[in-house]
C-alpha positions in Angstrom: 0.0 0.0 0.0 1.6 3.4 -0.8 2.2 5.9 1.7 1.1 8.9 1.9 3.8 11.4 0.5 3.3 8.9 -2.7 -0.2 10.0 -2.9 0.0 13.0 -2.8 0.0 15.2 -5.7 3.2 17.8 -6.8 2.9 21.1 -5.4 4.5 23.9 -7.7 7.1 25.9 -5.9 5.9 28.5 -4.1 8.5 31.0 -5.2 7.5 30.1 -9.1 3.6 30.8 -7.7 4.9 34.2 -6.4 6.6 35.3 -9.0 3.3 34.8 -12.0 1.4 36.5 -9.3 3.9 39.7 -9.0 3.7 39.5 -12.9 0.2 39.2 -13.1 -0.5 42.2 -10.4 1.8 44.3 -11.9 -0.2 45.1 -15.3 -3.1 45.3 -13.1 -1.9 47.9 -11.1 -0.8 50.2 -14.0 -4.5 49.6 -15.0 -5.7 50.8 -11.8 -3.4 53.7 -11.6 -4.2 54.9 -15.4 -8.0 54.9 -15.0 -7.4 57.1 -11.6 -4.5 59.1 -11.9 -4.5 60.6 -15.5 -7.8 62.0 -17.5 -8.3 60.0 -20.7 -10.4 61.8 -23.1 -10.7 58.8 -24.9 -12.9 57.1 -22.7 -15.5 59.3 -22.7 -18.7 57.2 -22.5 -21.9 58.9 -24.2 -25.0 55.9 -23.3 -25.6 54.5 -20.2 -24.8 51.2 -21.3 -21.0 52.2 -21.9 -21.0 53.9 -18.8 -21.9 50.7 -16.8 -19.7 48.6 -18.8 -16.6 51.2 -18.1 -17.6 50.5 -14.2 -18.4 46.6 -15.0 -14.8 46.8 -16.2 -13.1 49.0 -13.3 -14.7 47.1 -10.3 -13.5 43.6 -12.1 -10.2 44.9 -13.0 -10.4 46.3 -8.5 -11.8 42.8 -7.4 -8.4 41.4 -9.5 -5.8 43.3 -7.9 -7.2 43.0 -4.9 -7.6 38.9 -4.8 -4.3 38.7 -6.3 -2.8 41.4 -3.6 -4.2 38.9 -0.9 -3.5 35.9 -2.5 0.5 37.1 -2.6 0.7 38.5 0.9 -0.6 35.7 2.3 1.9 33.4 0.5 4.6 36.0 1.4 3.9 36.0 4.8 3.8 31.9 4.8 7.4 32.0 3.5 8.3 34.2 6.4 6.8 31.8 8.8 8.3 28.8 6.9 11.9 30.1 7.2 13.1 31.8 10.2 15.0 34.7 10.9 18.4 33.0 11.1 18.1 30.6 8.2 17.5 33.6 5.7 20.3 35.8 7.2 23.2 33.4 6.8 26.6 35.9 8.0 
């Protein structure tokens, strides 16, 4: 009968995960940022139905970056607790 550890399926590494989710929250913050900071005569919508779509698409593109914020500081903060202090600062 196989063990356990055979059974179990392969986990990716968790500093591969981290890494597609900085590169994945990075676009998604220049999104953010853009629609925000700057005024874009471009979008400029002139029915109601492109002005709820322009929101349908901001609130999405906020739920993202925040998930994906979450997700990453929580697997950040899991690395922290999975290596202490003195293993990471080798002198």
């Amino acid at each position: 009968m196989p063990n356990r550890n055979q059974l179990a399926k392969p986990r990716p590494d968790r500093r591969k995960v981290i890494f597609v989710l900085v590169i994945v929250s990075l676009p998604l913050l220049a999104i953010l940022l853009s629609l925000s900071s700057f005024e874009m005569r471009f979008i400029d919508p002139k029915t109601s139905g492109q002005t709820v779509s322009l929101v349908a698409l901001t609130l999405l593109v906020s739920l993202l970056f925040g998930g994906l914020t979450f997700v990453l500081m929580r697997l950040i903060a899991h690395l922290i607790t999975l290596y202490p202090a003195s293993a990471r600062c080798k002198d």
